[in-house]
C-alpha positions in Angstrom: 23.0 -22.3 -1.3 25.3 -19.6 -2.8 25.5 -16.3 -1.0 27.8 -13.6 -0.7 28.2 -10.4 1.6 27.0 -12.0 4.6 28.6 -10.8 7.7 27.2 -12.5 10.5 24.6 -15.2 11.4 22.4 -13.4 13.9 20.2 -10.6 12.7 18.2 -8.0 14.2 14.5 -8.8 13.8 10.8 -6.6 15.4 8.8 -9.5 17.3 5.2 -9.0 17.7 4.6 -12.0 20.2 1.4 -11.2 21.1 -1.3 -8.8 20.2 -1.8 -4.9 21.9 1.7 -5.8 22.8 4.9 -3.6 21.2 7.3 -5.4 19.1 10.2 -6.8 20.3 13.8 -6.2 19.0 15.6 -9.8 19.0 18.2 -11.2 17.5 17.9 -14.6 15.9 19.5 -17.0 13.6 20.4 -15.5 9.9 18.2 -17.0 7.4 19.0 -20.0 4.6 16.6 -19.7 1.8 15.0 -23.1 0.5 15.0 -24.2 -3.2 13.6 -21.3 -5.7 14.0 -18.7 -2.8 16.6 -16.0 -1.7 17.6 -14.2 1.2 17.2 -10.2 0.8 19.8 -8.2 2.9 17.3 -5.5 3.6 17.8 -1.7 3.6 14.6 -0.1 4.2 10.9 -1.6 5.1 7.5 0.1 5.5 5.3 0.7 7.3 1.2 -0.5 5.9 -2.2 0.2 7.6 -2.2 -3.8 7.8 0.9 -4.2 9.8 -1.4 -1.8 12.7 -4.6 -4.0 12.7 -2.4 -6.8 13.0 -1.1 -5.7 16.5 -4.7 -5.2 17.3 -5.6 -8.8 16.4 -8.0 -7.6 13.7 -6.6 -9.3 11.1 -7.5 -13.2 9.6 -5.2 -15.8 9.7 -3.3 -14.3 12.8 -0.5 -16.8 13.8 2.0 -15.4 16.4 5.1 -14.8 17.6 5.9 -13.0 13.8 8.2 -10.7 12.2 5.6 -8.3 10.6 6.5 -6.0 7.9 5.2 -6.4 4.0 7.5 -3.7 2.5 11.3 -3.7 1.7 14.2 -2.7 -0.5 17.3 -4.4 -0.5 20.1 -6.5 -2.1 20.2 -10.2 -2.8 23.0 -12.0 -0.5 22.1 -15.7 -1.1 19.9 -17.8 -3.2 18.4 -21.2 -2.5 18.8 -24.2 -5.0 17.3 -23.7 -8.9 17.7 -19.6 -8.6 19.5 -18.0 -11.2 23.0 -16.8 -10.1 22.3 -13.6 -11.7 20.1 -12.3 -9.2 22.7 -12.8 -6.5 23.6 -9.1 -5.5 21.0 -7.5 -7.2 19.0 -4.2 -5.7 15.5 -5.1 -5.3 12.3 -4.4 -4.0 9.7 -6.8 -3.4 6.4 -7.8 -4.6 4.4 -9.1 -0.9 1.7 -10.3 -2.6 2.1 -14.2 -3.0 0.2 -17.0 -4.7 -2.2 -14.5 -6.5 -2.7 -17.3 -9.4 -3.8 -17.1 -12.9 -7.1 -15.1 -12.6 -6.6 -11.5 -13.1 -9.8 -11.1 -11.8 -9.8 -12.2 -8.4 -6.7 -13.6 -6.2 -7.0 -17.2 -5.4 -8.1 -18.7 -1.9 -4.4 -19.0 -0.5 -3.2 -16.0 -1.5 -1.5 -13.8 1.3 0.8 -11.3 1.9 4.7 -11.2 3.3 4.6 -10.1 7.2 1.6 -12.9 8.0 1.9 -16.0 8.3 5.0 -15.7 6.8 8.2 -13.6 8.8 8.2 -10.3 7.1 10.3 -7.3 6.1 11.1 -5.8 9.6 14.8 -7.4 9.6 18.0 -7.4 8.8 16.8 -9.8 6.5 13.7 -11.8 4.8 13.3 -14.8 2.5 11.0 -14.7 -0.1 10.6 -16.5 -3.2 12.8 -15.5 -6.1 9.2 -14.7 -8.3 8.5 -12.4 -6.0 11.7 -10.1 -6.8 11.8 -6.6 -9.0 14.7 -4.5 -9.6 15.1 -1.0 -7.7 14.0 1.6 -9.8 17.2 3.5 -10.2 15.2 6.8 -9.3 14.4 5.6 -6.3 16.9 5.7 -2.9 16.2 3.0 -0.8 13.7 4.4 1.5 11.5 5.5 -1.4 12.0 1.5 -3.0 10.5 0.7 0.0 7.5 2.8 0.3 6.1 1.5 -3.1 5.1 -2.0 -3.0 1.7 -2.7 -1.3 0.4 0.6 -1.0 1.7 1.2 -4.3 0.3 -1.0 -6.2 -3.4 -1.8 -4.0 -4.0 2.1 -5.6 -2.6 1.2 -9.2 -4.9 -1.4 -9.0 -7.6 0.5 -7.4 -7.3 3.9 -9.8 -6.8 2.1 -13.5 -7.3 -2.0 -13.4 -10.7 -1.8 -11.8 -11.4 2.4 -11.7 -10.3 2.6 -15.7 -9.0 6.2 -15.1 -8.7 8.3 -18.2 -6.6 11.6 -18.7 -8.4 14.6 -18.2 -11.2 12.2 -16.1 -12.0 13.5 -12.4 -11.6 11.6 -9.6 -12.0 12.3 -6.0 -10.2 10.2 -3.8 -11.5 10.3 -0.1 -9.3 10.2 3.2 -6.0 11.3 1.8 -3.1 11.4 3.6 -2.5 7.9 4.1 -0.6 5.5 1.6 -2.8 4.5 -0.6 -4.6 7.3 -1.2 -1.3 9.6 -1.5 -0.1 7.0 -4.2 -3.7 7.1 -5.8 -3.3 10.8 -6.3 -0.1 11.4 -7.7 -0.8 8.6 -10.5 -3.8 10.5 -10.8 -2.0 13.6 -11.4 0.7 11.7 -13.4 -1.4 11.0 -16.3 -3.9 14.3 -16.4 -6.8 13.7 -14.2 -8.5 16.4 -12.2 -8.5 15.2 -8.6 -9.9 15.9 -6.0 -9.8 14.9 -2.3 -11.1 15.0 1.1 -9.8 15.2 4.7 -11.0 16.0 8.1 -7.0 17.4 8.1 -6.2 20.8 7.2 -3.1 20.2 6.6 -3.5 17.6 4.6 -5.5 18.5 2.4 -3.0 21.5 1.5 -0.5 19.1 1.6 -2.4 17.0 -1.2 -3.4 20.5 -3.2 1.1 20.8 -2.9 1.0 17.3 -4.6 -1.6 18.6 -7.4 -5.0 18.2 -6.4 -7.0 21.1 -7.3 -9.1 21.1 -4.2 -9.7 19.3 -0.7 -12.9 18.8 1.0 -13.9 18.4 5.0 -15.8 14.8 4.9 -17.3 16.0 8.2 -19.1 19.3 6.9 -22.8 18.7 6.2 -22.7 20.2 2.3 -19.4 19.1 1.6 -20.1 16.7 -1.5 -22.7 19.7 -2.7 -20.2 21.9 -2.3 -17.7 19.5 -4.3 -20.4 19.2 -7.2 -20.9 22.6 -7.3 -17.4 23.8 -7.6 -15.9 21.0 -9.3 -18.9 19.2 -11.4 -19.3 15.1 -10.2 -16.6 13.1 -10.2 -16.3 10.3 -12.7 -14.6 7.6 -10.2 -14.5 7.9 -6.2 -11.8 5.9 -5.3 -12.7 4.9 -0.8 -11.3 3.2 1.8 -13.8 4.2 4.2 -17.1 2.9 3.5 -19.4 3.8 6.3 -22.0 6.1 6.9 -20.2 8.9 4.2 -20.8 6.0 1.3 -24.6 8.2 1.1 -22.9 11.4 -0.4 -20.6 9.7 -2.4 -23.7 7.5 -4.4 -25.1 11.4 -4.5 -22.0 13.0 -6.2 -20.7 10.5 -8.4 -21.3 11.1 -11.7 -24.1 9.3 -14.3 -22.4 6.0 -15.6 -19.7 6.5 -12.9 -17.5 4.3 -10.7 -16.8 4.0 -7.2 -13.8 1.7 -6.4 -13.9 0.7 -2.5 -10.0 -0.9 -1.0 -11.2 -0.9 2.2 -14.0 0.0 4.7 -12.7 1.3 7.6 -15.4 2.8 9.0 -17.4 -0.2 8.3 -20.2 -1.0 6.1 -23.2 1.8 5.5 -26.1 1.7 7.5 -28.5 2.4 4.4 -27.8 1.6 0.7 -29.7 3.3 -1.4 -30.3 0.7 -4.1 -32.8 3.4 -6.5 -29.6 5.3 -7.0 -27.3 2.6 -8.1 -29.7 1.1 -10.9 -31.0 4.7 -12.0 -27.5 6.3 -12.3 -26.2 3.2 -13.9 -23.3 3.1 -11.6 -20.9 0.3 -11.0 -19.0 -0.3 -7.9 -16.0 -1.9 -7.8 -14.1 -4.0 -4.9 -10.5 -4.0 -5.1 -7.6 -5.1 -3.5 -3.7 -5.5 -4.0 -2.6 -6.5 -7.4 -1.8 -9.1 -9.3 1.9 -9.9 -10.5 0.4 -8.3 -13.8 -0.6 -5.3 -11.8 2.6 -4.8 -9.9 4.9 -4.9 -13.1 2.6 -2.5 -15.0 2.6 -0.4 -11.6 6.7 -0.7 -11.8 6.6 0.5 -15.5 4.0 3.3 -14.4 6.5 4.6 -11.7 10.1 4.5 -14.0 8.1 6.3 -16.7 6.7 9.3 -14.6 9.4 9.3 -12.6 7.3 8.9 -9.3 8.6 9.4 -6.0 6.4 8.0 -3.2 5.7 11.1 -0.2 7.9 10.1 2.9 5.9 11.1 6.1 9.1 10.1 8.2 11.8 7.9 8.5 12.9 5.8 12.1 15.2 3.4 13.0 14.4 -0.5 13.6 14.8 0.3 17.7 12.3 3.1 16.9 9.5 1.3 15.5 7.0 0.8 18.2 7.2 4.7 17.7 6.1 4.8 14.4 3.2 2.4 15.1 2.4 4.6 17.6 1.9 7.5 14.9 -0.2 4.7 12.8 -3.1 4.6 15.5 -3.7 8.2 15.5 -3.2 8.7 11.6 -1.8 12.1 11.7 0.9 10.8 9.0 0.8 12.4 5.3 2.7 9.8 3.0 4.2 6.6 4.3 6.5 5.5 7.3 10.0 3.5 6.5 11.7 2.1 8.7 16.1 2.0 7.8 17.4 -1.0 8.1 21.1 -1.1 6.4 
């Protein structure tokens, strides 16, 4: 192992050892990285929607006591055997997406993410595999490196690998406000697309209208997909996390020959699908998830070009975090939640 920088061997780590329970700050041995993996002295780590169901036991493959956390910025302090000495002190973010394998298509069985099974990002430091490493974009401070990486690229994948957004296209993006979504619609607005967006928050839907949107909808009005269409014409591509009973008006508003592109289905799946409307309208819908390696350097390139910073909702320290989780459960953020680690 070569390693530099490293001041002590205990580091501060959040514990979840057992679900509907808060994390636990510890301190446990500093980390050795195996062959073809480093250690990352981290900086920053955020917060995802996944890291919340996880406390709640609502997530596959649970495997507990962990270190949660998917997200992180930071600087390479030691590297396991067969790693390239270059990397050693390098300012990095990191990819959490592991094993996605050669199909660009679909992730492979064994795929998972950093933060479970695996220790995650909620540390003084995490090992992850040296493929898994990209450099900080210089842009970026480290809190806003850390934001980025799954949310990031689940809505790169989401808006132009599987939605194939166009310039000058218009998408609505449903339940903005949280990370995804936020990312969804500045890349959106990045490369010329009308968006639009809906909320059941005032506030964020102004907030989102601040960010460029050119109008936000109340999902729990009656008309509001009419009213949509009949201010704004039919979206082109729906990009959803929700699913659910709503998933009705948004096979009604999309567009002819449109898309919808569904992350996530947090309000489970819809009680009716109307099947007439899919085949007449010649629609395609579209399951997505994080990306591929392929996707998250593209999203990387996306980011440097348009000079992208991610929307910070707050920022907490490590001994804060159960706070911050707290604010996850009743989703009254607008952008993403980082916790500052060095």
């Amino acid at each position: 192992m070569i390693s530099v920088n490293v001041k002590e061997n205990v580091i501060k780590s959040l514990v979840l050892n057992d679900i509907k329970q808060p994390y636990e700050l510890e301190d446990r041995d500093g980390l050795t990285p195996p062959a073809g993996e480093v250690v990352v002295s981290l900086k920053a780590a955020a917060f995802n929607r996944r890291d919340y169901w996880i406390t709640l036991g609502m997530y596959p493959g649970l495997s507990l006591p962990v270190v949660p956390g998917s997200d992180g910025s930071g600087i390479v302090t030691a590297l396991g055997d067969g790693v390239d000495e270059q990397l050693l002190g390098r300012e990095v973010i990191i990819n959490p997406g592991i094993g996605w394998g050669e199909d660009e298509r679909v992730q492979r069985d064994d795929f998972h993410i950093l933060g479970m099974p695996m220790n995650g990002t909620f540390a003084e430091q995490v090992v992850v595999p040296a493929s898994q490493l990209h450099d900080k974009p210089p842009h970026l401070s480290w809190v806003e490196a850390a934001a980025m990486p799954l949310a990031g690229v689940t809505a790169y994948r989401a808006l132009f690998t599987q939605g194939q957004l166009q310039s000058g296209q218009h998408v609505l993006i449903t339940g903005v406000g949280g990370g995804v979504a936020t990312f969804a619609l500045q890349y959106a607005v990045a490369i010329g697309a009308k968006v639009t967006v809906t909320s059941s928050s005032t506030g964020k839907r102004n907030f989102a209208e601040k960010l460029g949107a050119v109008a936000g909808y109340d999902y729990r009005a009656d008309d509001w997909g009419k009213q949509l269409v009949a201010e704004q014409g039919s979206p082109d591509l729906i990009i959803d996390s929700a699913g659910g009973e709503g998933y009705k008006t948004l096979l009604n508003i999309v567009s002819p020959g449109g898309r919808i592109v569904n992350y996530g289905a947090t309000a489970g799946p819809p009680a009716k699908f109307d099947l007439f409307k899919l085949f007449w309208k010649q629609l395609q819908l579209v399951g997505s998830t994080m990306g591929s390696p392929a996707d998250f350097a593209a999203m990387f390139e996306f980011v440097n070009q348009h000079e992208i910073k991610p929307a910070i909702d707050r920022v907490v320290k490590l001994e804060q975090a159960n706070e911050a989780l707290a604010a996850m459960a009743t989703s009254d953020q607008f952008g993403k939640l980082v916790l500052e680690i060095g």
